[in-house]
VEXPATI-539215 format. One record per residue (C-alpha): residue in three letters; x, y, z. Coordinates in nm, 3 decimals. Layout:
BEGIN
R residu      xx      yy      zz
R    ala       X       Y       Z
...
END
This chain:
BEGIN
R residu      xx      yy      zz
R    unk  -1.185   0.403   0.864
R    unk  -1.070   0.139   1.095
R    unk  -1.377   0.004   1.314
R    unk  -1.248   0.009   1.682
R    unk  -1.188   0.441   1.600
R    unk  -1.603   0.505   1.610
R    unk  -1.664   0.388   1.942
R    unk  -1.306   0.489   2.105
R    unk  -1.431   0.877   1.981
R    unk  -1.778   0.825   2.114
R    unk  -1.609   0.683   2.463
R    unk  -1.337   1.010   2.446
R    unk  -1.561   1.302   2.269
R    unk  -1.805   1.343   2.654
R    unk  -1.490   1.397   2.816
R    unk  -1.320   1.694   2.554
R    unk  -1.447   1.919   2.810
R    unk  -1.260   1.807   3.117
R    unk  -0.960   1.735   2.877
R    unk  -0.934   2.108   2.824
R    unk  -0.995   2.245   3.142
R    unk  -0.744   2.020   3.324
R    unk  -0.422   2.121   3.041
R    unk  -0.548   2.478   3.073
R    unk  -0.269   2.714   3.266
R    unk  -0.293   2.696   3.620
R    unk  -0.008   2.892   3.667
R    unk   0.033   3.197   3.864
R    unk   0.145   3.433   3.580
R    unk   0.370   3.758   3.663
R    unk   0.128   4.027   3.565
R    unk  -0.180   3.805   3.681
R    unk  -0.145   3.968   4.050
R    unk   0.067   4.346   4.119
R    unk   0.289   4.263   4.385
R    unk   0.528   4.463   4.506
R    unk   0.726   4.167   4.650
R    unk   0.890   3.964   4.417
R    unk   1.021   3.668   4.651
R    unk   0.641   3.602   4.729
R    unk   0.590   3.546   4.402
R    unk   0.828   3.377   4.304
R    unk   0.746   3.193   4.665
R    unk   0.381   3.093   4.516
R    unk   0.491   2.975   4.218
R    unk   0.713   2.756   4.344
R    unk   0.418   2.614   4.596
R    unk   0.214   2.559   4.253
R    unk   0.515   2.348   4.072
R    unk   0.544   2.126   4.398
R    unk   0.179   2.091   4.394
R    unk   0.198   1.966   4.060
R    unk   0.495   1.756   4.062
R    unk   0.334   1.589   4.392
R    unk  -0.021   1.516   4.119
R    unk   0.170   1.452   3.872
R    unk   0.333   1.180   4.092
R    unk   0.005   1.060   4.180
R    unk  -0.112   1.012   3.824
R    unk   0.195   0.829   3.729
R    unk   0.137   0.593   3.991
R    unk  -0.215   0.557   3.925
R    unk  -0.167   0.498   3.572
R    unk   0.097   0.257   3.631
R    unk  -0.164   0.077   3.851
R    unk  -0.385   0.079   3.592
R    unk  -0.113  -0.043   3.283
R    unk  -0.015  -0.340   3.543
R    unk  -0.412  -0.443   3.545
R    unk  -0.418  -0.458   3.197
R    unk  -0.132  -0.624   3.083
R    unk  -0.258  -0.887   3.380
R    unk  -0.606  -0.910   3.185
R    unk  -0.442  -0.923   2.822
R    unk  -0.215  -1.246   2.929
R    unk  -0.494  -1.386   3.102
R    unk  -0.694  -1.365   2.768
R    unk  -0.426  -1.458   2.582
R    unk  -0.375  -1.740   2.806
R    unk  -0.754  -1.851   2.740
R    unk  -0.729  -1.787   2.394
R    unk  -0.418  -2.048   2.343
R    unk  -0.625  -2.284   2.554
R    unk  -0.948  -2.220   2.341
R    unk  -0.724  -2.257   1.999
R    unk  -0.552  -2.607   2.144
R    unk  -0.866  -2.723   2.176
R    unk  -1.008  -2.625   1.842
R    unk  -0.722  -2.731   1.656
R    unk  -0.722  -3.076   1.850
R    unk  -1.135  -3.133   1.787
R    unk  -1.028  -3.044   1.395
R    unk  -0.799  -3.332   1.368
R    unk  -1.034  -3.569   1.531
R    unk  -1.270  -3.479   1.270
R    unk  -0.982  -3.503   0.991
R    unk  -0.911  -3.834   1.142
R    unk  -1.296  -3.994   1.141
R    unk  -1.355  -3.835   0.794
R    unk  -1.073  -4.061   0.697
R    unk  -1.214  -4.356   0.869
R    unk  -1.513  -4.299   0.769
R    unk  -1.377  -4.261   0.344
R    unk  -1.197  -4.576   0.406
R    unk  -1.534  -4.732   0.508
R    unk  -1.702  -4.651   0.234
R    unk  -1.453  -4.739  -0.027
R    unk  -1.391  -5.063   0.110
R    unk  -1.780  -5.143   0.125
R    unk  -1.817  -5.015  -0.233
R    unk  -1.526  -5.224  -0.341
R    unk  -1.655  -5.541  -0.235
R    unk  -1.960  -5.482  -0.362
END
């Protein structure tokens, strides 16, 4: 089981709740209320579909918010992680380098012993 799945289901499982109550129906249905007038049904409905569409909006634009902040966050990590990995690779060659020096040294000075 992959590792990051454990705490992703402990973050999501509190919230299963919520989940379900928000995608439950929140529809007017036709037998839910005997009216005798059909246009003001038809009339409510159409007040709960613009309500929606209107949230709906709202959470499209609030999860778009939300997308732009992390993309923003992952290429400035990504950023510092480049800079971090420069920096690693350039402190590895300087140590390539000395260990060479530092061979060469020690041959030499066994060599004219």
């Amino acid at each position: 089981m992959a590792m990051w799945l454990i705490p992703a289901l402990k973050a999501v499982l509190p919230h299963i709740g919520t989940i379900i109550s928000a995608t439950a129906p929140a529809f007017t249905k036709k037998g839910a209320a005997p009216t005798k007038d059909q246009t003001q049904l038809l009339q409510q409905q159409i007040s709960e579909l613009q309500t929606a569409a209107s949230q709906n909006a709202t959470h499209v634009k609030e999860l778009a918010e939300q997308l732009q902040r992390t993309v923003a966050a992952i290429e400035e990590a990504a950023l510092v992680a480049k800079t971090t990995h420069q920096r690693a690779w350039q402190l590895s060659l300087a140590a390539i380098v000395l260990s060479a020096v530092s061979l060469l040294a020690v041959v030499f000075h066994v060599l004219t012993l």
